[in-house]
C-alpha positions as CSV (number, residue, x, y, z in Angstrom):
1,X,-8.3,-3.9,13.1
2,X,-7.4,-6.5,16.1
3,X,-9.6,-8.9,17.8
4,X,-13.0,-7.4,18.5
5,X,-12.5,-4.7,16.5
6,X,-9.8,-2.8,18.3
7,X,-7.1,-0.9,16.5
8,X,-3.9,-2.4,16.6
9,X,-0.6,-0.8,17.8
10,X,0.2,-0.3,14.3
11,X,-2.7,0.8,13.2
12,X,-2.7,3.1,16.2
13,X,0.7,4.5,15.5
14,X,-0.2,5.2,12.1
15,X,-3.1,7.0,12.8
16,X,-1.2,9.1,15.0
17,X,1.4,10.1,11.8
18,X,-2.1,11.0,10.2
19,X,-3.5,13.2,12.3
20,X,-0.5,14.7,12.6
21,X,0.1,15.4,9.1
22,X,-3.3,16.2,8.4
23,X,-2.7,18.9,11.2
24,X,0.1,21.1,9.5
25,X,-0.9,23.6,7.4
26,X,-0.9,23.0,3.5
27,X,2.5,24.4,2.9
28,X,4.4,22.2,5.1
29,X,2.1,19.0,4.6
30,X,3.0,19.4,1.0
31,X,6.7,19.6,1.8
32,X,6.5,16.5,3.7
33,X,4.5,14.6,0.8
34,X,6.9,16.2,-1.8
35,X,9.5,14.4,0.2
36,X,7.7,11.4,0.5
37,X,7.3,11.1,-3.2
38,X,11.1,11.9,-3.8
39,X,12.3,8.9,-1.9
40,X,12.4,5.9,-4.1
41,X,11.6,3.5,-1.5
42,X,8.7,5.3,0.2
43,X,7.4,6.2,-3.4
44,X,7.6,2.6,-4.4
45,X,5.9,1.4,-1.2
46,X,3.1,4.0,-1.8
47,X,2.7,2.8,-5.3
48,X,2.2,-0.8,-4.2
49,X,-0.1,-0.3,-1.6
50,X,-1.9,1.9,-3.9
51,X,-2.3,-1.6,-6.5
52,X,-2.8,-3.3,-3.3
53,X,-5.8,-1.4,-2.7
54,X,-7.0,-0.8,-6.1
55,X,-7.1,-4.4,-7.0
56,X,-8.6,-5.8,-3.8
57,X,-11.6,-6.9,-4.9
58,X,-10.3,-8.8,-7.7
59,X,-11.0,-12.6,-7.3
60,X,-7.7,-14.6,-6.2
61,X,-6.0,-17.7,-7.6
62,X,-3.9,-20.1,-5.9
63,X,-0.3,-19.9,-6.5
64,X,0.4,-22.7,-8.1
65,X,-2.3,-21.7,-10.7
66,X,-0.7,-18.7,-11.7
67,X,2.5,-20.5,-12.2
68,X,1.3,-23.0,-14.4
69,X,-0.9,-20.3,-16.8
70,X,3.0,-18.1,-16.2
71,X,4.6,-21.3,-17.6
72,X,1.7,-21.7,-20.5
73,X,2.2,-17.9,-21.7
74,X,6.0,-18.3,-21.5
75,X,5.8,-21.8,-24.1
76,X,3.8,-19.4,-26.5
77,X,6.4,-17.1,-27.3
């Protein structure tokens, strides 16, 4: 959401592209997701998102943090 709670032009845009989809009947809303899933780059963008959103609530780290416990785990092997 934008400032004071209003929906962005993105996010406004994309719920249009819902609603629309939600709109067609089942047959041809599964064609479209088929689709969807058979691209590579829209089925890897879903997939991310779908980490994204899954791990969201996980604490974060700092960058530099994650490099340094990278650079520990890589002197182990």
């Amino acid at each position: 959401m934008g400032i004071n709670g209003t929906m962005t032009e993105v996010e406004a845009t994309a719920d249009v592209f819902l609603t629309a989809l939600k709109a067609l009947p089942r047959k041809e809303r599964d064609a479209v997701l088929v689709r969807i899933a058979h691209d590579k780059s829209l089925a890897r963008d879903l997939l991310d998102l779908a980490v994204i959103a899954q791990r969201r609530r996980e604490p974060s780290r700092p960058f530099a943090q994650y490099l340094a416990d990278r650079k520990k785990r890589a002197k182990r092997r």
